[in-house]
C-alpha positions as CSV (number, residue, x, y, z in Angstrom):
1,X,0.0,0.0,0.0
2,X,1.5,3.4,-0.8
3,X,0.5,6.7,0.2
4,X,0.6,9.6,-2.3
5,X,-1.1,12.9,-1.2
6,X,-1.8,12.1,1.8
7,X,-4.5,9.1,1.0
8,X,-3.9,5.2,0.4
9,X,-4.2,3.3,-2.7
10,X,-4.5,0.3,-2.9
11,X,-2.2,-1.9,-4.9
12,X,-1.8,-5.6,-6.4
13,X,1.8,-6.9,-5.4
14,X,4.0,-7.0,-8.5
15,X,3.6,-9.9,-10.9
16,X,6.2,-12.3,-9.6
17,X,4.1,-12.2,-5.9
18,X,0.6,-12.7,-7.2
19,X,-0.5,-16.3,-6.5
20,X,-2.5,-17.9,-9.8
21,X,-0.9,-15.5,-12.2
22,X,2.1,-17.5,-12.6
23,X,2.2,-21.4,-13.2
24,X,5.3,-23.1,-14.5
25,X,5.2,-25.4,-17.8
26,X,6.4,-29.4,-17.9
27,X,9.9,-27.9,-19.5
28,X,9.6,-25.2,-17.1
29,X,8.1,-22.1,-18.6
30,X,6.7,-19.5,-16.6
31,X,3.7,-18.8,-18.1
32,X,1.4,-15.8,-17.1
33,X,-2.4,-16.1,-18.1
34,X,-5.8,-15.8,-17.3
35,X,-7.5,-18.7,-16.5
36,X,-11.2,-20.2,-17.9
37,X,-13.8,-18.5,-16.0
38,X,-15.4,-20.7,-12.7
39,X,-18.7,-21.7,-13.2
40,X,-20.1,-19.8,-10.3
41,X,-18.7,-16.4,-11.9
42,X,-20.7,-17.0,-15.2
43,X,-24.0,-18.0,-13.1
44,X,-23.4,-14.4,-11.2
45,X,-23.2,-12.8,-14.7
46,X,-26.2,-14.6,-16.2
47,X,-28.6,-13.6,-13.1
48,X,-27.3,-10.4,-13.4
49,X,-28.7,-10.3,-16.9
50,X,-31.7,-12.0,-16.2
51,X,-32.5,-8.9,-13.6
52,X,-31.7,-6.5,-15.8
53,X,-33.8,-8.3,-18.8
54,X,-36.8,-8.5,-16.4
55,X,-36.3,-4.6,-15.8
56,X,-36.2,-3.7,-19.1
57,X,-39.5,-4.4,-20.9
58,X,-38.2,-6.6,-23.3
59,X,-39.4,-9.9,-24.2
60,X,-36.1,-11.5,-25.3
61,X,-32.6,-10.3,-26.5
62,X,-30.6,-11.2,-29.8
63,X,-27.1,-11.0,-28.7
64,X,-25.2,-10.9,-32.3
65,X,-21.9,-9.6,-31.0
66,X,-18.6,-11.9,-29.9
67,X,-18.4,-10.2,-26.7
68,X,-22.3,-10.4,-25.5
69,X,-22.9,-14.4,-27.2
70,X,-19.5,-15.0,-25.2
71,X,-21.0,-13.8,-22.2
72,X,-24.1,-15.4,-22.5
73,X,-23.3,-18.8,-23.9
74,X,-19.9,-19.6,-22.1
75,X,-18.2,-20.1,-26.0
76,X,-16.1,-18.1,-27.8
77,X,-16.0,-17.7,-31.4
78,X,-13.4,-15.6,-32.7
79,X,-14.8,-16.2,-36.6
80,X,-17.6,-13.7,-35.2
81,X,-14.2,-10.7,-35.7
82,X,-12.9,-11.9,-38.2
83,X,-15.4,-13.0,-40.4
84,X,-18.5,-10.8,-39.4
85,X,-20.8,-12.1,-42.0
86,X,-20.7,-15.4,-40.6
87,X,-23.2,-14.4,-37.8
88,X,-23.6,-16.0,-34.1
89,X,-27.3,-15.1,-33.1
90,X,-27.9,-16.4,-29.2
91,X,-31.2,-15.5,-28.4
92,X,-32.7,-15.2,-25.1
93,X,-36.1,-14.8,-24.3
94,X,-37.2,-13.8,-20.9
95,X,-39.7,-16.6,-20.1
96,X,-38.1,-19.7,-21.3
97,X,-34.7,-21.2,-22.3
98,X,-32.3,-20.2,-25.0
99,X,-31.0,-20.9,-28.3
100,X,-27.9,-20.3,-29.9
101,X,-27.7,-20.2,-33.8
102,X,-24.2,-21.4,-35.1
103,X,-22.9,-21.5,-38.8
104,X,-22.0,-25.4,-39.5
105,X,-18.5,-26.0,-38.6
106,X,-18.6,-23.9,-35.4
107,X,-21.2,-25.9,-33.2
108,X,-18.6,-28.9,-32.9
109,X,-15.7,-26.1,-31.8
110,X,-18.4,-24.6,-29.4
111,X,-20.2,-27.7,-27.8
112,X,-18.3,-28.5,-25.4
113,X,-17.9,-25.3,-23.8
114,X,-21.5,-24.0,-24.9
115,X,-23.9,-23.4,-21.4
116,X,-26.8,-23.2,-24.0
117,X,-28.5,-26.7,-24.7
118,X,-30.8,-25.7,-27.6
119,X,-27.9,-25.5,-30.4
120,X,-29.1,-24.2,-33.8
121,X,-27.1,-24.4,-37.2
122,X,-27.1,-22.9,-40.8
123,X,-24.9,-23.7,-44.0
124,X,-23.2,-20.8,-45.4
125,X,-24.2,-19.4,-48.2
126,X,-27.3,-21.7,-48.3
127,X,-29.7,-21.5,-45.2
128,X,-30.0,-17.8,-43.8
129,X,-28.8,-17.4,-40.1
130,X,-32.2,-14.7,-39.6
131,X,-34.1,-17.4,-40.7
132,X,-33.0,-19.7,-38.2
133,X,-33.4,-17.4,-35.4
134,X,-36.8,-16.1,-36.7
135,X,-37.9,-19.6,-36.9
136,X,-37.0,-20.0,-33.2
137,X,-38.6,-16.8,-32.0
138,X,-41.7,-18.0,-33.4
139,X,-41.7,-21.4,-31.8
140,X,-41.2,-19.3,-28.3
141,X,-44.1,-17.2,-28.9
142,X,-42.1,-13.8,-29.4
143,X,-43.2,-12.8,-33.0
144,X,-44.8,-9.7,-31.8
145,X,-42.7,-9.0,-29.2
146,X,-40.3,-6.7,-28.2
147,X,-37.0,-8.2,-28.8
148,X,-33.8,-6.5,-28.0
149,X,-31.1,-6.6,-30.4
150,X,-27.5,-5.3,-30.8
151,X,-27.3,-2.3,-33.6
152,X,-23.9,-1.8,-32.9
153,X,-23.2,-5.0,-34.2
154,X,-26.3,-6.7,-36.4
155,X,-25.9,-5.1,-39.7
156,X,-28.6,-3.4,-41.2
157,X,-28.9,-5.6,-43.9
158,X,-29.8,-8.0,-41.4
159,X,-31.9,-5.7,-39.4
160,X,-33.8,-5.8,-42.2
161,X,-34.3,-9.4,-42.7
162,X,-35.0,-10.1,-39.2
163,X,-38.2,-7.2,-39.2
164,X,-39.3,-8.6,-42.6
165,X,-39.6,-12.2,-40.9
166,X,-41.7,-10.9,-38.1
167,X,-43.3,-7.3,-39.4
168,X,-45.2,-7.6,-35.8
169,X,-42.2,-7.7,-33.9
170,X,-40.7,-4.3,-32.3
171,X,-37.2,-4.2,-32.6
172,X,-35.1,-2.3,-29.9
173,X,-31.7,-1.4,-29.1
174,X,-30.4,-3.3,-26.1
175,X,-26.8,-2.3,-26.4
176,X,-27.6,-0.5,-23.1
177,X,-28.8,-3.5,-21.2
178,X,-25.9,-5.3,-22.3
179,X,-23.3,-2.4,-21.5
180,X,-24.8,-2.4,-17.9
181,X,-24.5,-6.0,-17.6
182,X,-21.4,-6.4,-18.2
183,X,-19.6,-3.2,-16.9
184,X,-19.6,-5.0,-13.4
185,X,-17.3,-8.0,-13.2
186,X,-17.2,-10.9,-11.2
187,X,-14.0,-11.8,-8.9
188,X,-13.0,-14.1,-11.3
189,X,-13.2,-11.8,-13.9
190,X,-11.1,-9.1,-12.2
191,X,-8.7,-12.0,-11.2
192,X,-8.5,-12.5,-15.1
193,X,-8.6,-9.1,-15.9
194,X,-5.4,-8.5,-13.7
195,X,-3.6,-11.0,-14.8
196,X,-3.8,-10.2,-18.4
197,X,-3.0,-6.9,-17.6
198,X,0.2,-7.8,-15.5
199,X,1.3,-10.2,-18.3
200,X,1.5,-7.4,-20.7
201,X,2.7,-5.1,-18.8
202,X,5.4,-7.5,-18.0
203,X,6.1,-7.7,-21.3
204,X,6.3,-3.9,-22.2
205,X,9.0,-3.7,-19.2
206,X,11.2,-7.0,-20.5
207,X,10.9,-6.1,-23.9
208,X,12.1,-2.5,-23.6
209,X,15.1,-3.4,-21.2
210,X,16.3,-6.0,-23.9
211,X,16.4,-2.7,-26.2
212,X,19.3,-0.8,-27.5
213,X,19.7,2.6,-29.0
214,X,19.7,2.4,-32.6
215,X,17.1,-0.6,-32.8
216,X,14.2,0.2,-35.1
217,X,10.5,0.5,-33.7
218,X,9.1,-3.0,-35.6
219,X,12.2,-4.3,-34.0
220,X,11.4,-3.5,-30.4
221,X,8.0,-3.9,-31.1
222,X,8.1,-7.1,-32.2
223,X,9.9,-8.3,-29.4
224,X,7.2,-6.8,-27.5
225,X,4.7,-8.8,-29.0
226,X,6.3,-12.0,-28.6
227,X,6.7,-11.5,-25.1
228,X,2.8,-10.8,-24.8
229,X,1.6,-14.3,-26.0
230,X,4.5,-15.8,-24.4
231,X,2.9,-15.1,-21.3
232,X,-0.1,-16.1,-21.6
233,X,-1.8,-14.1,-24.7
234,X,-4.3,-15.9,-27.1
235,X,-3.5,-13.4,-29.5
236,X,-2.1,-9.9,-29.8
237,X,-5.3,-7.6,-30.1
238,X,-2.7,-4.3,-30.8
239,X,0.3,-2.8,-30.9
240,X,1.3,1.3,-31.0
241,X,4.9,1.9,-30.9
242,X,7.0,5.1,-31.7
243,X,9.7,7.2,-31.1
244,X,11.0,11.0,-31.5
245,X,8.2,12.8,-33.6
246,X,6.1,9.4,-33.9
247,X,5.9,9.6,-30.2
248,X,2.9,12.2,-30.5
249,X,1.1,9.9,-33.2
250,X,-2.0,8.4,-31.1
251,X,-1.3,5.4,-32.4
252,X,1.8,5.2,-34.2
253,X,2.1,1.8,-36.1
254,X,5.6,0.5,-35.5
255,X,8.4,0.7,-38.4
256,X,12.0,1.4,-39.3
257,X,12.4,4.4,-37.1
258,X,15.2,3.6,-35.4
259,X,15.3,4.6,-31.3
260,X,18.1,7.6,-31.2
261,X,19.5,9.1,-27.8
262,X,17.0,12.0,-26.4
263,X,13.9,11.1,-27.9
264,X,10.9,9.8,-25.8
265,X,9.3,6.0,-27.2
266,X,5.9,5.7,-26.6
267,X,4.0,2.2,-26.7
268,X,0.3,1.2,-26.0
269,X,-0.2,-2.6,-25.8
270,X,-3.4,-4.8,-25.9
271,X,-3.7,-8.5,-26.1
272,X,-6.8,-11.4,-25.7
273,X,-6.4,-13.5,-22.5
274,X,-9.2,-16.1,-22.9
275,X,-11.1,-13.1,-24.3
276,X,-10.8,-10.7,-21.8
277,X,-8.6,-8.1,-22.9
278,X,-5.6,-6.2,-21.9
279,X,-4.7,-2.3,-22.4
280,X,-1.5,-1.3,-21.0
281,X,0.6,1.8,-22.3
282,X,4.4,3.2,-20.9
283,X,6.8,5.6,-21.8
284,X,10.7,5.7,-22.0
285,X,13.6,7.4,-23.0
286,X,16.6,6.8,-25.3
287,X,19.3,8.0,-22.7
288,X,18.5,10.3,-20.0
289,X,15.9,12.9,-20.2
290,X,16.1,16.1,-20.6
291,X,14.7,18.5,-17.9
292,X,12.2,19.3,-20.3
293,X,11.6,15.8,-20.9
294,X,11.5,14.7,-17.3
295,X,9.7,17.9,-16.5
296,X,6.6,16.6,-18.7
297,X,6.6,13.3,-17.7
298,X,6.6,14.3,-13.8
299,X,3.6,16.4,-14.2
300,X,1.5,13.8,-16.2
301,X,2.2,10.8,-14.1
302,X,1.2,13.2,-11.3
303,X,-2.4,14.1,-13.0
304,X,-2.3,9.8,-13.4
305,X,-1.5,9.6,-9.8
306,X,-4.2,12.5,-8.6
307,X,-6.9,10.9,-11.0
308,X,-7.0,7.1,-9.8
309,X,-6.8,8.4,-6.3
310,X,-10.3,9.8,-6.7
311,X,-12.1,7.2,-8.0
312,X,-15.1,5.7,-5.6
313,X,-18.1,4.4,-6.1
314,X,-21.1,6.4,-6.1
315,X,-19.1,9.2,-8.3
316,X,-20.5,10.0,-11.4
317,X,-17.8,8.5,-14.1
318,X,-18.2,12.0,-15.5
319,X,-16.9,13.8,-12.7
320,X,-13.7,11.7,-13.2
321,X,-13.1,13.4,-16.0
322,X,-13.8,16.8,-14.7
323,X,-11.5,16.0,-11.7
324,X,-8.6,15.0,-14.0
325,X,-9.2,18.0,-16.0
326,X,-8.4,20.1,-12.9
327,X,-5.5,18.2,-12.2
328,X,-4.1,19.0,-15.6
329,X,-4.6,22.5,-15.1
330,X,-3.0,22.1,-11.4
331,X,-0.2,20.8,-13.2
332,X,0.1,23.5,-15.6
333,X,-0.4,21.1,-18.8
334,X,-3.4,21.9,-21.3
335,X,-6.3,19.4,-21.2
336,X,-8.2,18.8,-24.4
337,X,-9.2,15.5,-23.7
338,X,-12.8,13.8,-24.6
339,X,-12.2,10.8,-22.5
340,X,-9.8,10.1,-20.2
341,X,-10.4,6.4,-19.4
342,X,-13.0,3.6,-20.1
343,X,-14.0,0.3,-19.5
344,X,-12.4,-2.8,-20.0
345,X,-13.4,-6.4,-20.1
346,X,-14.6,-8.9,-22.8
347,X,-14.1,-5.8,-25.2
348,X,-11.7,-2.6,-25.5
349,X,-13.9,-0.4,-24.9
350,X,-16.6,-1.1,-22.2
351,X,-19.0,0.8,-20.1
352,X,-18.9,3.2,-18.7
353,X,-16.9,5.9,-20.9
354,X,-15.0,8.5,-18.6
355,X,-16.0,11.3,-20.3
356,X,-17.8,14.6,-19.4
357,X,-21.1,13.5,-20.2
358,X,-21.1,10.0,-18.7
359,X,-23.9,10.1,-16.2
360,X,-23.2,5.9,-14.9
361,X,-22.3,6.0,-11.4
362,X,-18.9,4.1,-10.4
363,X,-19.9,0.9,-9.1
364,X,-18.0,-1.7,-6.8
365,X,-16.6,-4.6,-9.7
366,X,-15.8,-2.0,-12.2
367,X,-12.6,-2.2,-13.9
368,X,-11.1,1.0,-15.8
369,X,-8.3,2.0,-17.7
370,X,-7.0,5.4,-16.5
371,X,-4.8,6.6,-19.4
372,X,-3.8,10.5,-19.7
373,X,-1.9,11.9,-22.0
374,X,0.1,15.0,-22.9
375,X,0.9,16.2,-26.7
376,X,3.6,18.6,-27.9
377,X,2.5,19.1,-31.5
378,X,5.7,18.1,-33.8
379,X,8.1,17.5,-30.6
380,X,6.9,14.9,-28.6
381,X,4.0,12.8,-26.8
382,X,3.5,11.4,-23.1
383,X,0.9,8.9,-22.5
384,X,0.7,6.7,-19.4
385,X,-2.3,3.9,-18.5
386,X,-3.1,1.7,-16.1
387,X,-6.0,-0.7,-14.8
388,X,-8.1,-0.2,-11.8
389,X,-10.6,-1.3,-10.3
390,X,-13.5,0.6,-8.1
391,X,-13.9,-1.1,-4.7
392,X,-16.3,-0.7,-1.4
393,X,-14.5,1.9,-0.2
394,X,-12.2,3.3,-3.2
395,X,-10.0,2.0,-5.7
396,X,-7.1,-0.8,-6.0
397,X,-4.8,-0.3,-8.8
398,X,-4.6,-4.0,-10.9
399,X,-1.7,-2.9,-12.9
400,X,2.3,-1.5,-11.5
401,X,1.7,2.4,-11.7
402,X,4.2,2.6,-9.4
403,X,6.6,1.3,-11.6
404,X,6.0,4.0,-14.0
405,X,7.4,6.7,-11.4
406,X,10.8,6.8,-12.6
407,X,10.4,6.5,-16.5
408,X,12.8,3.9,-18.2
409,X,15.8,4.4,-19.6
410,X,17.1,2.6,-22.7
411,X,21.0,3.0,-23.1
């Protein structure tokens, strides 16, 4: 526990102290992951729904997006990202048990982890996945109901289809419900959430002290990445790397910059730990900074520092932002941020946004990324995020912040 103006934070230990994050291999391995999900931690998240489902009105939802079937079915289907026409429609009415439409192929990846016994499939490019679903909403009695659906994620196309099946159906966004479901995670989840986040951050660390000056960016970079699925990543969601100029780009795609002595590099790292993501991003220097440099850097890690000290539940998530904002000026940097942090979970970007105009109160089982930055158009960018989460009584940082006190140095 450390104490930084004059109240406590609460802290994870660092990663080589934190029991379940680490579990050696037969040929002796460290590996650092996150692991499946207990059941008890899903049931939680399904009666959650169900509560929320009840409150809302609706009659049923049609989860269509890899993050909300995943939540709801227990399976994971990464063809929903990468090949978005080849649809995964769970449906779930309120009264009554599920069903889960599947294209052919992916039930017999899916059964065995599936929670949802009535298993539907389609043949691509012959049998319509709408149809399927329609056909199932009928036999449940919902074909003038009000059924819930994702529009962030069901293409119009197939909005259409699906209202054209059942003209006497009302159609209505439940992105909402879903956000609210899911913004609150289980202890399993946070566990998992942690650990992915540790793991990459690990990585970062590793990665950059295995640098040298004159190394390019795709050649730091990739070490980086290799790192991140060597402990414990399914796959490397994204990675932002650059140096000097490239250190202001948002999200600077690494390349043959190569790192040179008094310029700043600038990475922000994200990887899928049995589909819960992770969203880590650190600054260093190519010798030591200047006192320019290390001027910068102090101020924005102290707005970092300021900001995750005064998150607690019952705050609206959009004071956060105001609160940071006044740290920023307390600090004598501009702020011209829209958000300042967000969500993180199944998806990148999760409930709530921590932006001006979020209204969501912070909640007990949220988890947030806390990421401020500072720009110096055509000189230099600063950028520093970690993951917390809201507790009882205040906030316990998942990820080493306290790591990123003294910047590193690559010689």
């Amino acid at each position: 526990m450390q104490h930084y103006l004059g109240r406590q934070i609460l802290h994870c230990a660092q990663i080589d102290n934190v029991d379940g994050c680490r579990a050696p291999t037969p040929g002796g391995r460290v590996l650092i992951g996150c692991p499946e999900l207990p059941e008890e931690a899903n049931t939680v998240n399904i009666e959650r729904f169900k509560d929320l489902l009840a409150e809302s009105g609706l009659d049923g939802v049609i989860a269509s997006s890899l993050e909300n079937v995943s939540y709801l079915s227990g399976t994971r289907m990464v063809t929903q990202r990468l090949i978005p026409d080849r649809l995964a429609l769970l449906l779930w009415p309120e009264q009554g048990k599920p069903a889960i439409v599947l294209c052919k192929g992916e039930d017999v990846a899916c059964k065995d982890d599936c929670r949802v016994e009535d298993m539907r499939t389609y043949v691509e490019f012959v049998t319509s996945p709408i149809d399927i679903v329609a056909d199932a909403i009928v036999e449940k009695g919902l074909a003038a109901g009000r059924l819930g659906v994702e529009r962030r994620s069901l293409p119009a196309e197939y909005m259409d289809q699906l209202q054209d099946r059942l003209p006497r159906a009302k159609l209505i966004d439940c992105g909402g419900l879903m956000d609210r479901t899911r913004m609150i995670k289980t202890t399993a989840e946070i566990d998992a959430l942690a650990a992915a986040g540790r793991a990459t951050e690990q990585a970062i660390r590793a990665a950059f002290e295995e640098a040298t000056g004159g190394d390019t960016e795709k050649q730091v970079a990739d070490n980086m990445a290799a790192k991140v699925t060597a402990n414990g990543a399914d796959v490397l969601n994204f990675m932002f790397l650059g140096t000097g100029l490239r250190s202001f780009e948002w999200h600077a795609r690494p390349g043959e910059t190569p790192l040179e002595t008094g310029h700043p590099v600038h990475t922000d790292v994200g990887g899928s730990f049995t589909g819960y993501w992770s969203d880590v991003a650190r600054m260093v220097f190519v010798g030591k900074p200047s006192p320019r440099q290390r001027d910068r850097y102090d101020r924005l890690y102290q707005v970092h520092v300021e900001t995750i000290e005064a998150v607690r539940p019952g705050m609206r998530a959009g004071d956060l932002h105001s609160i940071c904002a006044a740290a920023y000026e307390k600090a004598g940097l501009p702020f011209w941020m829209a958000f300042i942090g967000h969500g993180l979970g199944l998806a990148l970007h999760e409930h709530p946004i921590l932006k001006l105009t979020t209204d969501e109160l912070l909640m007990p089982g949220m988890v947030l990324c806390i990421e401020p930055a500072h720009y110096e158009p055509d000189i230099e960018g600063y950028h520093i995020e970690d993951l917390v989460q809201v507790t009882e009584d205040g906030v316990e940082v998942l990820t080493d912040y306290e790591s990123a006190r003294e910047p590193m140095v690559i010689s």
